[in-house]
N, C-alpha and C positions, 0 to 999 in steps of 0.2 A: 338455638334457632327457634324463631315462633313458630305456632302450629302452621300459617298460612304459609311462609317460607318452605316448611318442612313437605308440604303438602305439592307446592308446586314442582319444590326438587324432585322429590319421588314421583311424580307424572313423569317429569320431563325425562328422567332414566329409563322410566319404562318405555316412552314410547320412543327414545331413540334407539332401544333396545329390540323394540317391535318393528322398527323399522328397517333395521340392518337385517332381522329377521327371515320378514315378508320380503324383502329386496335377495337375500338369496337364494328364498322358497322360488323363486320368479325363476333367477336367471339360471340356475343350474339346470334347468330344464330343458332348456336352449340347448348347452351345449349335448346333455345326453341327449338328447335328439338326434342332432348330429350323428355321436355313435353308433346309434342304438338302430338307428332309422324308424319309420311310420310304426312297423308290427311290432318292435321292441319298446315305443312308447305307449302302441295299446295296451301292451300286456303290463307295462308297469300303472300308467292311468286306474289302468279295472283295480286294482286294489290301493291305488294310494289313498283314499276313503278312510277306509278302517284304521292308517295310522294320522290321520287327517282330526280322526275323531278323538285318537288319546291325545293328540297332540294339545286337541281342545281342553279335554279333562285335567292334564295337569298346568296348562299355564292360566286357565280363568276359571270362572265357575267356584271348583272347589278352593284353591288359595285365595280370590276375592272372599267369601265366604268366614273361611278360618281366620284372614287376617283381622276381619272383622271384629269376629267375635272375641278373639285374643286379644286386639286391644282394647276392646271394653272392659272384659275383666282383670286386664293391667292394672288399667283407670282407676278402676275400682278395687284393685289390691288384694285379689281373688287370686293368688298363687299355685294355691293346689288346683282350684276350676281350669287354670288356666294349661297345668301340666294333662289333666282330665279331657281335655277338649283337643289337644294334638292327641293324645294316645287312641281314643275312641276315634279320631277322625280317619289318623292310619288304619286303625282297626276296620274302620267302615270301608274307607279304601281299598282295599287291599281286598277285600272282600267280595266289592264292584268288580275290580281290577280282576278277581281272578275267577267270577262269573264271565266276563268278555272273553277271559284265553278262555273258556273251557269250552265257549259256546264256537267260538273262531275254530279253536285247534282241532275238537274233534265235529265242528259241521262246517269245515273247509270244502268238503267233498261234494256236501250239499249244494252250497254257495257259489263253487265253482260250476258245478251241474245249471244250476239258475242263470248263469252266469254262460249258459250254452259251451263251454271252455274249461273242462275238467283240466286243463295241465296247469288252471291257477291254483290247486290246492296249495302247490308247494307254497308259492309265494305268501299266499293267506297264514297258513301255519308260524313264516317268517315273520310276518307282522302281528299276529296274535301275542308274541312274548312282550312287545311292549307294553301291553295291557299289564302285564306282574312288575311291572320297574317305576308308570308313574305316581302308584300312591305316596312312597317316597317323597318324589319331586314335590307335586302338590302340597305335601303337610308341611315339609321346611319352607315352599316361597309364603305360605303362608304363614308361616312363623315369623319368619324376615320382612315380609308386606305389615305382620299386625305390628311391629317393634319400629316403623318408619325404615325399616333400612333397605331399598332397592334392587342395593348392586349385587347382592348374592344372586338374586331370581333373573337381574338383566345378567349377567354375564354367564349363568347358566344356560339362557334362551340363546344368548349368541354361540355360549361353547359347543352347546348340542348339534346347532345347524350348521355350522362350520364345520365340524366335524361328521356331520352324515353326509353332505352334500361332498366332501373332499373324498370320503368314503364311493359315495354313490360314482362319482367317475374315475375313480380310481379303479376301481375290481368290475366295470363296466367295459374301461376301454381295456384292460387286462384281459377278461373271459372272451371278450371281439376279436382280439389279436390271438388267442387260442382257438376260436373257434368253433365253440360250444353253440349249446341251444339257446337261441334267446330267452327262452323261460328261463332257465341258467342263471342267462345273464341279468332277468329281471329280480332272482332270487337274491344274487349278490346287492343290487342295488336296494334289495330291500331290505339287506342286512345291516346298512347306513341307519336306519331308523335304530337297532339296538346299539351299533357303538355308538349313535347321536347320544341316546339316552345313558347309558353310561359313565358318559364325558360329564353329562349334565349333574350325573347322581355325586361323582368323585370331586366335581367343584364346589355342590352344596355342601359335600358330606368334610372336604377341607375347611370351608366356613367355620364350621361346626367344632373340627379337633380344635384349629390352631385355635379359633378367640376362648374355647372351653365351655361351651354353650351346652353342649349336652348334660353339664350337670345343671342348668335351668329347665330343660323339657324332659328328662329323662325322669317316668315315674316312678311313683315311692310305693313301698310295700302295701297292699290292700288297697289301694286308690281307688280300683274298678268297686268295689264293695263300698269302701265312706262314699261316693258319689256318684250313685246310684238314680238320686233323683235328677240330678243334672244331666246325666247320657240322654234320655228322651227327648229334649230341645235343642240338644248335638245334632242327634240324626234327623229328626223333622229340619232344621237349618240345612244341614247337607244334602236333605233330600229333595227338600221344596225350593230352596234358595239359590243352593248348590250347583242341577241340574238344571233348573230354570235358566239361567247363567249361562253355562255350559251348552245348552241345545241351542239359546240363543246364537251363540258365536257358533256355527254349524251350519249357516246357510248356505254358502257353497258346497259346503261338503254333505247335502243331503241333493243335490242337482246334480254333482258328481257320481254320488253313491246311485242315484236312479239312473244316469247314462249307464253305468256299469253294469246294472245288474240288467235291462235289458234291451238297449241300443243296439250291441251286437249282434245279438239272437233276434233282435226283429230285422235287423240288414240280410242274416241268414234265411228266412223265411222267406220271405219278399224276394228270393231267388239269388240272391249276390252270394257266389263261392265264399269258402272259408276267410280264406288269403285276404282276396279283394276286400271282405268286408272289414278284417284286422287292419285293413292299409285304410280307407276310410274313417274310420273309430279313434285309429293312431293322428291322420290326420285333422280330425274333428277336434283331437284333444289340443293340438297345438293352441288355440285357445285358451286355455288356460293360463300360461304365464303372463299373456300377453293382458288379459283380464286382471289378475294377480297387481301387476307392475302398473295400472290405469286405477285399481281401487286403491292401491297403497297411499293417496295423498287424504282420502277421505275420510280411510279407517284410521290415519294416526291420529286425524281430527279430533273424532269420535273419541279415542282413550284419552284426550286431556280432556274432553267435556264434559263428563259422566262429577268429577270432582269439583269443577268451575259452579256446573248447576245445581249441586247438591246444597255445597256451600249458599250461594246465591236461596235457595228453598229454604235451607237449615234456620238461615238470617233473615227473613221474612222479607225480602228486597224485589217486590214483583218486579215492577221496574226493569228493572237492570236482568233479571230472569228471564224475560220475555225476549229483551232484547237478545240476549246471548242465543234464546233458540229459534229466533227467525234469522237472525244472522249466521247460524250454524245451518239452516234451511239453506238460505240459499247459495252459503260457497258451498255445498253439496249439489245444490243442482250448476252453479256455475261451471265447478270442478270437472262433474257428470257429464253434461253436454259436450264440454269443449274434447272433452278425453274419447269422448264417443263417438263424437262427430268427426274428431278430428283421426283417427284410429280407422277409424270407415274409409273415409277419403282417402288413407296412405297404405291400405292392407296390405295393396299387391307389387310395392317394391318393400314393405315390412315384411312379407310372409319369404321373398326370395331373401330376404338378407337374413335371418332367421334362422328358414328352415330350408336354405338352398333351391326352392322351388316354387311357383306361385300355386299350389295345387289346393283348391279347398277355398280360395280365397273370398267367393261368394258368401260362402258360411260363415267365416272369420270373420268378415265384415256386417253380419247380421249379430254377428254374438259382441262385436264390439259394445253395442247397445247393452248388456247386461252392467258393463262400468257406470252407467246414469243409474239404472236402477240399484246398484248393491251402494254406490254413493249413497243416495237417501236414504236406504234400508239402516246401513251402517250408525250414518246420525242419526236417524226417527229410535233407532235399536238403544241408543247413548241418553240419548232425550230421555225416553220412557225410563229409561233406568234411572237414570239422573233424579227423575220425579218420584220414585219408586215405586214403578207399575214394572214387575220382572215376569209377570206373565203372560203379557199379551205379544211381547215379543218372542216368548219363547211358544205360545203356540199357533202363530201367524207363519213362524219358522217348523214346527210342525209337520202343517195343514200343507207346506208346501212340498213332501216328498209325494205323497199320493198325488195329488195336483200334477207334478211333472212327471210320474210314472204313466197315468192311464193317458194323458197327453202325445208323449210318446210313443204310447200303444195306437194313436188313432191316427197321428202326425207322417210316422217316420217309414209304413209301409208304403204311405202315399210319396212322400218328399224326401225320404230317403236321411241325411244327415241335415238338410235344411232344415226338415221339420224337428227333428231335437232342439236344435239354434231357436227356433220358431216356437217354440212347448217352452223352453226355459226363461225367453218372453215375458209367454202369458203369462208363467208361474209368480217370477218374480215383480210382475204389473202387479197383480194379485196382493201377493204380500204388502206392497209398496202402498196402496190402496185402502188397507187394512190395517197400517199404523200409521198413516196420514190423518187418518178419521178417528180413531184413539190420539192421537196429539192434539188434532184440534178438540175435541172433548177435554182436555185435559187444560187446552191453554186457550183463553177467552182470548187471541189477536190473530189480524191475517197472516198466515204465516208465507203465503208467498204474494206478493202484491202481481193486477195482471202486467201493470207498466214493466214491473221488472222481468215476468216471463216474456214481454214481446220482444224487450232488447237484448235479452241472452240468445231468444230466436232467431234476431235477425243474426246477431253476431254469429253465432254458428254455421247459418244458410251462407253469411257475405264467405266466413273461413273454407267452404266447401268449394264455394263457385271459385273462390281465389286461388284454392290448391288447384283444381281442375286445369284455368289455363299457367301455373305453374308447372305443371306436369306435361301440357302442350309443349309449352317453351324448351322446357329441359329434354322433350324429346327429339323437338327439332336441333336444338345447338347440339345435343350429344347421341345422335343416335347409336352410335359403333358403343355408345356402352347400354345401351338398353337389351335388356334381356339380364346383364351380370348381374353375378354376386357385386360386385365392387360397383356398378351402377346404380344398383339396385340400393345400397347402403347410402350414398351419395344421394339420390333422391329421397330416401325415407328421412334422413335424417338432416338434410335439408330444408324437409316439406315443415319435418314438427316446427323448427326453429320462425319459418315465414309463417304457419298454422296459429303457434301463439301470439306471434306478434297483432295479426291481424285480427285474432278475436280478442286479444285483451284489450285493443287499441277500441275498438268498438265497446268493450261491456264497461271500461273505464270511461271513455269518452260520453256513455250513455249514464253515467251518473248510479251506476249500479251499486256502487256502494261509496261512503260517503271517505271524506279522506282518513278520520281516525281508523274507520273501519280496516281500511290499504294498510295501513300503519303494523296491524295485525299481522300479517303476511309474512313469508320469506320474500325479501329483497322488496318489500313494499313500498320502504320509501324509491324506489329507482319507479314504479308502477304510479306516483303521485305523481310525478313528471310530465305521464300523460294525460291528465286530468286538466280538460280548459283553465285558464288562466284565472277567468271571474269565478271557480270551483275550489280554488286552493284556499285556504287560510290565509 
C-alpha cells in the first residue's frame, strides 16, 4: 500500500472509531438519566471531568506524539532509539499518571469541599485510579499509530466505551432497584471508567502477545544508560508537544470542570436549598449529550483534516491548501448554525422525549448555541495543527477555564443556571475569536466570504420560522398528544427531518457550495439534486 493510501486508511479507522465513540459517550447519558433522575446526574456530571481528562491523555496528545516520533526513527532504522523512546515514554507516563492519582486520591476531600459537596470524595477517588492504567494505553496506540496500523487503538477506544457505558447502566439500574444512596449509585457508575480501561489494556496487551510484538519494544539490558543523550528530546516532545495536544482536546472538559467546581455552590449562596439546587445543576447538565451528539459531525471532520493539510503544506500546494481550510471553515459554520438553530427551535418536545420532562428548557436552548461555536473551535483547532501551530490552540483552550470560572462568579448569582449557559457563551466566542485571528495570520485568503454568511443566515432564520408554524400545525392536528413522551418524540423527531430539509434546500439552492464540493459529503450526490438545474455540471 502507498504512503497516501496508507495514510488515508488509518484516518478513516480512526475516525470511525471516534465516532462510534462520541456517539455513545452521547447517548448513554440519556438513558442514565432516566435512572438516575436530575440529583443522580448532578453528582455524576461533578466529576466526570477528571475522567473526561485521562480519557484525553491516552487517546491524543501523547500517542500522536509517540507515534510520531517512532515512525521517524523506523524510517530512519534507529531500532534501539526506537525501543528507548516507548520505554522512557511509559516511564514519563506513568510518572504523570501517577502524579494525577496522588493529587485526586488524597485531595478528593479538598476538591469535593470546593465543590461545596463533600460526599463527592468517594466518587473522585473512583475516578482517580484511571490516572495509573492510561500510560499503558497511550505508549502501545502510539506504537501501533507510528507502525501505520489503526485497528489495535480503534478497537481499543470502541472496547473501552462499550464496555463502561454497559458498565455504567448496568450497576446503576442495579444499586436504584436496591435502593441505596445516589452517591452509591454515582460511585458504581464511575466504576465503568476502570473496567472501560481495562477492556482497553487486555485488547492492546492481546495485540501484543498473539502477533509477538513485544520482543520489538521490549528493552535490552543498559538501554536507559547507552541512550542517555536521546531521553532529553523524549521528554521536551512529550512535554511540549505532548501536552499541547492533549490540553488542546480539553475544551469542553475545562467548561465542564468549571460548572463543577462552582455552579453548585454559587446556586447555594444565592439562597436555593441543597436539593433544589442539585436538581437544577442535574438538569443544567442534560445539555451535554445533547451538545455532544450536535458536535460529533464537526469533530470527525476535524480528525481527517489535520493529515489531508499537512500532506497538502508538506507538498508545497498552496492552492489546493487554502482551499481545503476555507472549505473546512465553512461546513463548520454550515454544520454549526443549522445544528444550533435547529436544536433551539426543537428543545422543548427534545427535552420531554429525552429527559421525560420539559424542565430547564430555556437553558438548553441557550446552550444549544455552544454546537456553532465548538464546531469552529474544533476545525480552527485541526487547521492550526495541520499547519503546525500546536500552541495557540492549546492556550486559547487555556485561557478559557478562568474566563468561564470568574464569569460564573458574576453571571450565575444574578441568572441563576441561565447565566452558566450565558458565561459558556462568552467563554467560548472568546476562544473562537482568538483562533480565527491566528488562522487568518496564518492563511493569506478570506476565510469566510460575507455572500456565504448572509445565505447560511437566511437559511437558518427561513428553518426557524418554518419549524415555528410546524409546531402550530402539529399542535392544532394533534393536540391530545401534546404534552407526551410519545408526542413529544413525534414532534422532535419530525421537526429535525422538515429542519433539514428546509435549510439545506436553502444553503444548496443559495449556491453555498459548489457541486464538487457536495460530492464530499455523506449522501452528497442525493444533496446535488437540489442544486438549480443551470448549477449542475
Amino acid at each position: 500500500m502507498n504512503p497516501s493510501k496508507a495514510l488515508f486508511k488509518g484516518a478513516f479507522i480512526l475516525t470511525i472509531a471516534a465516532i462510534i465513540t462520541k456517539i455513545l459517550s452521547a447517548f448513554y447519558r440519556i438513558p442514565f438519566q432516566n435512572i438516575v433522575g436530575d440529583i443522580g446526574f448532578y453528582i455524576y456530571q461533578q466529576v466526570y471531568p477528571f475522567y473526561g481528562m485521562a480519557v484525553v491523555l491516552s487517546t491524543t496528545g501523547f500517542p500522536v506524539v509517540i507515534s510520531k516520533l517512532y515512525a521517524e526513527q523506523k524510517e530512519n532504522g534507529e531500532v534501539e532509539k526506537s525501543r528507548l523512546l516507548l520505554f522512557v515514554s511509559f516511564l514519563y507516563l506513568q510518572l504523570f499518571g501517577l502524579i494525577c492519582f496522588l493529587v485526586l486520591y488524597f485531595g478528593a476531600d479538598l476538591i469535593a469541599r470546593w465543590m461545596h459537596d463533600p460526599d463527592l470524595s468517594v466518587l473522585i477517588r473512583v475516578v482517580s485510579i484511571v490516572f495509573l492504567t492510561f500510560p499503558f494505553m497511550a505508549t502501545l496506540r502510539g506504537f501501533y499509530q507510528g507502525i501505520g496500523d489503526m485497528m489495535p487503538t480503534a478497537l481499543s477506544q470502541v472496547g473501552e466505551q462499550t464496555v463502561r457505558v454497559l458498565t455504567i447502566l448496568f450497576l446503576s439500574y442495579l444499586l436504584m432497584q436496591k435502593g441505596v444512596s445516589l452517591y452509591l449509585v454515582g460511585g458504581g457508575a464511575m466504576f465503568g471508567s476502570i473496567t472501560g480501561t481495562i477492556v482497553s489494556g487486555i485488547i492492546l496487551f492481546m495485540f501484543i502477545w498473539i502477533r509477538k510484538e513485544w520482543r520489538i519494544i521490549a528493552p535490552g539490558y543498559g538501554l536507559l544508560r547507552k541512550g542517555r543523550p536521546w531521553i532529553t528530546p523524549i521528554v521536551k516532545a512529550l512535554t511540549f508537544h505532548g501536552l499541547a495536544i492533549c490540553i488542546s482536546g480539553m475544551l469542553m472538559i475545562f467548561i465542564q470542570l468549571a460548572d463543577s467546581l462552582n455552579l453548585y455552590s454559587l446556586l447555594v449562596k444565592s439562597g436555593i436549598g441543597p436539593d433544589p439546587a442539585k436538581t437544577l445543576k442535574g438538569i443544567y447538565d442534560r445539555g451535554q449529550p445533547l451538545i455532544q451528539l450536535g458536535t460529533v459531525v464537526a469533530s470527525s471532520i476535524s480528525l481527517t483534516l489535520v493529515p489531508l493539510i499537512t500532506r497538502d503544506r508538506m507538498a508545497a500546494r498552496p492552492e489546493f491548501l487554502y482551499h481545503k481550510i476555507q472549505l473546512a471553515i465553512k461546513v463548520s459554520l454550515v454544520i454549526g448554525l443549522g445544528a444550533a438553530f435547529g436544536l433551539a427551535a426543537i428543545i422543548n418536545p427534545t427535552n420531554i422525549m429525552l429527559f421525560e420532562n420539559d424542565l430547564g428548557s430555556s437553558v438548553l436552548g441557550v446552550l444549544s448555541f455552544v454546537i456553532l461555536f465548538t464546531s469552529i473551535i474544533s476545525i480552527a483547532m485541526a487547521v492550526l495543527q495541520g499547519l503546525g501551530s500546536l500552541m495557540a490552540p492549546a492556550l486559547a483552550t487555556v485561557s478559557l477555564f478562568p474566563v468561564k470560572y470568574m464569569l460564573n462568579m458574576v453571571l450565575v448569582p444574578v441568572y441563576g443556571t441561565m447565566g452558566a449557559a450565558i458565561s459558556t457563551l462568552i467563554s467560548l466566542g472568546i476562544v473562537t475569536i482568538i483562533l480565527l485571528l491566528k488562522l487568518k495570520k496564518m492563511v493569506p485568503i478570506s476565510l469566510v466570504p460575507l455572500r456565504f454568511l448572509a445565505t447560511v443566515s437566511v437559511a437558518a432564520l427561513a428553518m426557524i420560522l418554518s419549524l415555528k408554524g410546524y409546531f402550530l400545525l402539529i399542535d392544532n392536528l394533534a393536540g391530545s398528544l401534546a404534552g407526551s413522551r410519545t408526542g413529544a418524540a413525534l414532534q422532535a423527531l419530525s421537526a429535525v427531518g422538515f429542519g433539514v430539509l428546509v435549510f439545506s434546500f436553502i444553503v444548496i439552492r443559495g449556491k453555498v457550495f459548489r457541486e464538487d464540493e457536495l460530492a464530499l459529503f455523506p449522501f452528497g450526490s442525493k444533496f446535488i439534486y437540489l442544486m438549480a438545474r443551470k448549477d449542475r455540471n
